[in-house]
N, C-alpha and C positions, 0 to 999 in steps of 0.2 A: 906256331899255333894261333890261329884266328879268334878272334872275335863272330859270333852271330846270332843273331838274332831269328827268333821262335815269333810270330804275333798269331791275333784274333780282333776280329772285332764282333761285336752284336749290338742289335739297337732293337727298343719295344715299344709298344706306342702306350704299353701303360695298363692300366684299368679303369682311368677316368676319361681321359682327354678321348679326342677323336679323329685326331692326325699328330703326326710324327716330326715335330718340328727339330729334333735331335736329326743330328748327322756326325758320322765316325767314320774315318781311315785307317788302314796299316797295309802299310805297303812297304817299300824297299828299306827305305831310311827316316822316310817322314810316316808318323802317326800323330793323328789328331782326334779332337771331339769337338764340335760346336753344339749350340743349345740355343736355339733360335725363339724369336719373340716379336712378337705384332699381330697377337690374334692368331683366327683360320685363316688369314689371307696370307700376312709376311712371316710370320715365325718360319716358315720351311724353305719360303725362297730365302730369306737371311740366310740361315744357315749352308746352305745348298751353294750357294755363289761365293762365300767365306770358302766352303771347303773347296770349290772345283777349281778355284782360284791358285789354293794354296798345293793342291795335286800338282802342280808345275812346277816345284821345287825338287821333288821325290827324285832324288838320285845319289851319287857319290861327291861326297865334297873331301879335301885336301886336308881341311883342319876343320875345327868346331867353331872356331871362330867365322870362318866360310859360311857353315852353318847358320851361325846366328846371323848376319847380315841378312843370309838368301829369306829368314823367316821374316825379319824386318820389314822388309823391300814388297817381299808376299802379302803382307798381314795389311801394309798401308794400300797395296793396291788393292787388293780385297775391300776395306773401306771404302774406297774411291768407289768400286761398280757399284758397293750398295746403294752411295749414296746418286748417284746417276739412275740406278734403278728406283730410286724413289720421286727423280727429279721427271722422269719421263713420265711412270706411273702412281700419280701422288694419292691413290688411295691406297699404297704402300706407307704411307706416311706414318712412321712411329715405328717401323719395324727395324729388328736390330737382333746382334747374335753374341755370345760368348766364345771364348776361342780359346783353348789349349792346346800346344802342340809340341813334339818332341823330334827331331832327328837327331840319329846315333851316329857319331862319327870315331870308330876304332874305339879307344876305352873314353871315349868323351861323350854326352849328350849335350845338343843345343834346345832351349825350352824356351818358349813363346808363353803368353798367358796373358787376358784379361777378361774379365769377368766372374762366375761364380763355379764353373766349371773345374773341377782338379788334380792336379797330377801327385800320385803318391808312390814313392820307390820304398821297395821290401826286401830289405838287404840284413841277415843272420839273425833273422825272427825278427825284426824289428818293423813297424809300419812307420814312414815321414811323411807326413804331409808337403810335399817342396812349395806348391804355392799358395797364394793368401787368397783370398775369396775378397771382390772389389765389390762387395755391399755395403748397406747402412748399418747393419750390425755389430760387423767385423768392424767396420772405422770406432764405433760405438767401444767396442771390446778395447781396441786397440789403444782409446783415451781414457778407458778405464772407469768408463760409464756402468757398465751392465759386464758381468760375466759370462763366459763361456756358455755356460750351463742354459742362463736366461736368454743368450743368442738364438738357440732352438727353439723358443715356444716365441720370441718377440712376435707381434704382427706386421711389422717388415723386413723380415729376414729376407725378403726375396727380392728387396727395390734395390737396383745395381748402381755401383756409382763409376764405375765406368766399361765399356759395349762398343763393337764395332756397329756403326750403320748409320743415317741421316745427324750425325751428333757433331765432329769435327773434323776437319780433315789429316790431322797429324795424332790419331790417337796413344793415348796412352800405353803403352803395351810393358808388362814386364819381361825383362830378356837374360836369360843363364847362362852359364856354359857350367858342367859338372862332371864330376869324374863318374863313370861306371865300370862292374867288375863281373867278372863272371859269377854266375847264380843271382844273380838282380832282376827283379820282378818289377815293373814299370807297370801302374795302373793310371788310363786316364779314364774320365768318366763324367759324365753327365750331373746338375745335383738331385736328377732323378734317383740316383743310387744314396749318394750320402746326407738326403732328408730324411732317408726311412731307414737305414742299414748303417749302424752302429759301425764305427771304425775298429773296435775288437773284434766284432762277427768279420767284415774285410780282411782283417788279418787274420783270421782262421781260415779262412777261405784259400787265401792268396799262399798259404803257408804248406798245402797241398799240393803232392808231386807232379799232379795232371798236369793233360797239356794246357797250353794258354787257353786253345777253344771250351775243354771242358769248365776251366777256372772261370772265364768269362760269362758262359750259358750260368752257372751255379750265383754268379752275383745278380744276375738281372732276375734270377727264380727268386733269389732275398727276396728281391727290391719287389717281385711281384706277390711275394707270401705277405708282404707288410703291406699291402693295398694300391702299390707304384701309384699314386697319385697325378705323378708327372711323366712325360716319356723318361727312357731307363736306356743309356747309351755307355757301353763299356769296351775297353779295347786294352791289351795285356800286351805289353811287351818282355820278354824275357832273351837275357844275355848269358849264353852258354859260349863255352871253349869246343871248336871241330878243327880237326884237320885237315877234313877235306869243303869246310863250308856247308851251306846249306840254299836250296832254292827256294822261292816267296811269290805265291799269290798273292797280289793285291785286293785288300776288300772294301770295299764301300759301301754302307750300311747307309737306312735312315731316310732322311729328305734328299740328300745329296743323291742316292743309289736311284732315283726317279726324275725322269724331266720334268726341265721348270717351264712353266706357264705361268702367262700374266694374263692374259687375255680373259676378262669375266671378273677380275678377281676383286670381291668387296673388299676395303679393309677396315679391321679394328685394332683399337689400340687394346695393348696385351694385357689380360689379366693378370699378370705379375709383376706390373708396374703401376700401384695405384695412385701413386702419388704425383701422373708428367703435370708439368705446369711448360704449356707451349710460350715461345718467344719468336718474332720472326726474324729469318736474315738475309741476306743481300740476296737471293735466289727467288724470295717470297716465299719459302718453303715454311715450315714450321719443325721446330726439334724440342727435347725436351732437356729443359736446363739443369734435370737434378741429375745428369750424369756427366756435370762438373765436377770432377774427381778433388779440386782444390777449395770449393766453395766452404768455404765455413760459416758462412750467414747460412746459406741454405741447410746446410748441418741442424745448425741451432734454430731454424727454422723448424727442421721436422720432429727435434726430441720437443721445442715447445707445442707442435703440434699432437703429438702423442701424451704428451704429460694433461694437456686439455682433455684429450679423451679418456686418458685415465681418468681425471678426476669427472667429466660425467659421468664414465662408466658405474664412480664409486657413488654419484651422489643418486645415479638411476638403482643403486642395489638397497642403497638404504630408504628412499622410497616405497621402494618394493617393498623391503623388509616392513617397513611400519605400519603398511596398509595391510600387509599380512598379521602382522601383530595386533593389529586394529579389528580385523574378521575375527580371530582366532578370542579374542578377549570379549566378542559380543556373542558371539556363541558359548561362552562361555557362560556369559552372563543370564542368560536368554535358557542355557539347558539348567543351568542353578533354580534359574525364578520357575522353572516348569516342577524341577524336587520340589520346590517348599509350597506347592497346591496339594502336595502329597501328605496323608497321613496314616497311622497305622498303630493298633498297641501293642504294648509288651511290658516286659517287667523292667518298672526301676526300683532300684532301694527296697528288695522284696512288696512291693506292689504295684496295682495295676496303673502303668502311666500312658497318654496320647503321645506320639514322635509326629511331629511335625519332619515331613523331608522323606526318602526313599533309604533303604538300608544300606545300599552299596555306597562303596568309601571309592577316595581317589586318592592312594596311598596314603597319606596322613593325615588325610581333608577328610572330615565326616561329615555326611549331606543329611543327616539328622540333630532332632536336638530334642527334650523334652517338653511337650506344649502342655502338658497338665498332667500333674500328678492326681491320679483318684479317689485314693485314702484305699481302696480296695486289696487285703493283701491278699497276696496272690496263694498263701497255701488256706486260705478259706474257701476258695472256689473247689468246685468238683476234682476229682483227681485227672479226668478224663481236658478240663478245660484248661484245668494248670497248665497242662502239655502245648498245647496251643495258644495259650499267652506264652507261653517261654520261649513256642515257637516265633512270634508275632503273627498279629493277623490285620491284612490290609484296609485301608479303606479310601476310599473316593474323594471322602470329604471332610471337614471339621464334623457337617452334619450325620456324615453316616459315620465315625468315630464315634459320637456321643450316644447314638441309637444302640453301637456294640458297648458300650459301657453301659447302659442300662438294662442290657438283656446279661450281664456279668455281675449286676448288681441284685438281679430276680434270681440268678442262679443259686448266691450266697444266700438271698434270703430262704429260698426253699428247698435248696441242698438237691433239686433236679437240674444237672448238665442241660445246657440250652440244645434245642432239635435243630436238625438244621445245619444250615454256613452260617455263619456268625454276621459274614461281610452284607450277608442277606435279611433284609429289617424282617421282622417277626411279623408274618400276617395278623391285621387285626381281624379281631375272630365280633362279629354282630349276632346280637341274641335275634333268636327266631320270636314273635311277636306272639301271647299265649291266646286261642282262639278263645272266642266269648260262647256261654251257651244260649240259648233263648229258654224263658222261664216257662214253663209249662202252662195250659190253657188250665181258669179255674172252672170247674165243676158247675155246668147247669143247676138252676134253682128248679126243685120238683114241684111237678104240677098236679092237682087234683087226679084222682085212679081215673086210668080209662077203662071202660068195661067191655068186656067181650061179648061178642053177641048184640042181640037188639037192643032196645032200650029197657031201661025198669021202669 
């Protein structure tokens, strides 16, 4: 009874990005993922000439050990063209790729591996992670700096400390040989998958009887229900028992699945590497020194570089915070001094008192206080006024408080309720002026009779 192998691959360019610098293989016995980086210009040729390079292994080997050589021998030549494609075309310069890859050979696999890309086998409901992720983090994790948890939100979880491409020429590579068994799920994948998609959700996924195509489409929908930020490259291998074997399309997904062109091509250095600090070397070329995997000054370089920003970060919040507290306390101050122009009366101590402040409280805080007691009690006023002092009644000013206290003080005296809004002064009332008469004309003095008629 045989051994055989079931695959898939898929690749997506994401929800953010705008080309597809992932590339993924499964073909006969080699499957791999790369995860390319140097900007729009080199992320997708990296990956693309890592993978087409390594297509030239994809066959039958004798033992696993075979295997692992043929990866070896693969992976440094791979290196090598990158770094000749950056020598020829040096606005490639900075570009670089991640690389995992697996061939199965009968119950053996051989595993390749460097960078953040990862291979994880799912063998009796169990999910393993088989390799390490060769960032700052993970070294971080690994000396016991920062935990797991805080790996995932760090702000350099993504700077790599060792990448195939213009960096060395004898790269680092991690190399395995491992047993496999029938019913073993082989996931490799992009860290477009597992930045966004929890490794429980993976393994519910992966724990699903479908075929590897379907399992594969179903991770990269995660990766794109969670926002895929990054391209999203996934590829499934599963190892079943046939008797009669099985036959395999090779797939190639990604950057690799398109020709590469250099001609045009601008380049920049990669957003996911903020930290290159260039150096030159015998070529005149320029590379970046923080994917010296062995560096420990440069290590303790960048947590003291992080710890600086932390503590800006903390001393721009407190800043913040104070100048905020600073606002917050003169407005405070400023709508206070605005209550206390405020005045109004009402009843203290069963008589009529001036409140100085507005009525409303600020839970325990009372914006009033008594500015003058009046002597006036309050059940000698009309019944009708009572009500309305018990209510309070507003006023504008010290001055127009004193004006309703005196029209409260006319009401006591003559037992008539004031007419009127109270808040409103009392029109003064002007006597009409009483007209004068003119004395009468006195009486003519009489004069001798006049006689009628002629003379006498």
């Amino acid at each position: 009874m045989a051994l055989v192998t079931e695959s898939a691959a898929v690749s997506h360019v994401g929800k953010v990005r705008s080309n597809n610098q992932d590339s993924g293989y499964a073909g006969q016995s080699l499957f791999a993922v790369a995860d390319g980086m140097g900007g729009h210009a080199g992320g997708d040729v990296a990956s693309a000439l890592a993978l087409n390079k390594l297509l030239e292994i994809d066959g039958e080997y004798s033992s696993a050990v075979d295997a692992e050589f043929a990866l070896q021998e693969a992976i440094v030549s791979a290196n090598a063209i990158l770094a000749e494609a950056v020598y020829e075309h040096p606005e490639l310069t900075g570009m670089g790729t991640t690389l995992s890859a697996l061939v199965r050979v009968g119950h053996s696999v051989a595993l390749a591996h460097i960078g953040d890309s990862r291979i994880y086998r799912y063998r009796d409901g169990k999910l393993t992670q088989i390799t390490t992720d060769h960032t700052f983090v993970q070294r971080l994790v690994d000396n016991g700096r920062i935990t797991a948890e805080e790996a995932k939100v760090h702000p350099r979880r993504s700077v790599l400390m060792r990448v195939l491409g213009d960096v060395d020429s004898t790269p680092d590579v991690d190399l395995q040989v491992m047993d496999t068994r029938p019913n073993d799920r082989w996931l490799l994948c992009s860290d477009g998958l597992t930045g966004v998609v929890e490794n429980e959700d993976i393994a519910k996924t992966l724990a699903d009887n479908a075929s590897p195509q379907t399992v594969a489409d179903v991770l990269v929908k995660e990766a794109l229900d969670h926002g895929a930020p990054d391209n999203v490259t996934v590829v499934i291998v599963d190892i079943s028992e046939s008797f009669t074997g099985s036959t395999y399309i090779a797939q190639t997904v990604g950057a690799a699945s398109r020709p590469i062109a250099f001609d045009g091509v601008q380049g920049r250095k990669a957003s996911r590497m903020p930290a290159l600090h260039l150096r030159p070397r015998s070529t005149g070329l320029a590379q970046p020194s923080h994917f010296e995997a062995q560096s420990d000054d440069y290590l303790d370089e960048l947590i003291d570089e992080d710890r600086r920003r932390s503590r800006r970060r903390k001393l721009t919040w407190l800043i913040g915070s104070i100048v905020v507290l600073i606002i917050i306390a003169i407005t405070l101050l400023v709508s206070y001094n605005w209550t206390q122009s405020r005045y109004f009366i009402g009843a203290s101590n069963g008589n009529v008192a001036v409140y100085q402040g507005v009525q409303q409280s600020l839970g325990p805080i009372t914006l009033s206080h008594v500015y003058e007691d009046t002597g006036i009690a309050v059940n000698t006023l009309p019944a009708y006024t009572q009500t309305q002092v018990q209510a309070t009644i507003s006023a504008d000013s010290i001055t127009a408080a004193q004006a309703v206290v005196k029209r409260l003080e006319n009401a006591v005296i003559t037992g008539v309720p004031p007419t009127g809004d109270l808040t409103t002064p009392s029109p003064t009332v002007t006597p009409e002026p009483t007209p004068s008469v003119a004395p009468a004309p006195a009486p003519a003095a009489a004069g001798p009779p006049q006689r009628r008629g002629g003379a006498t």
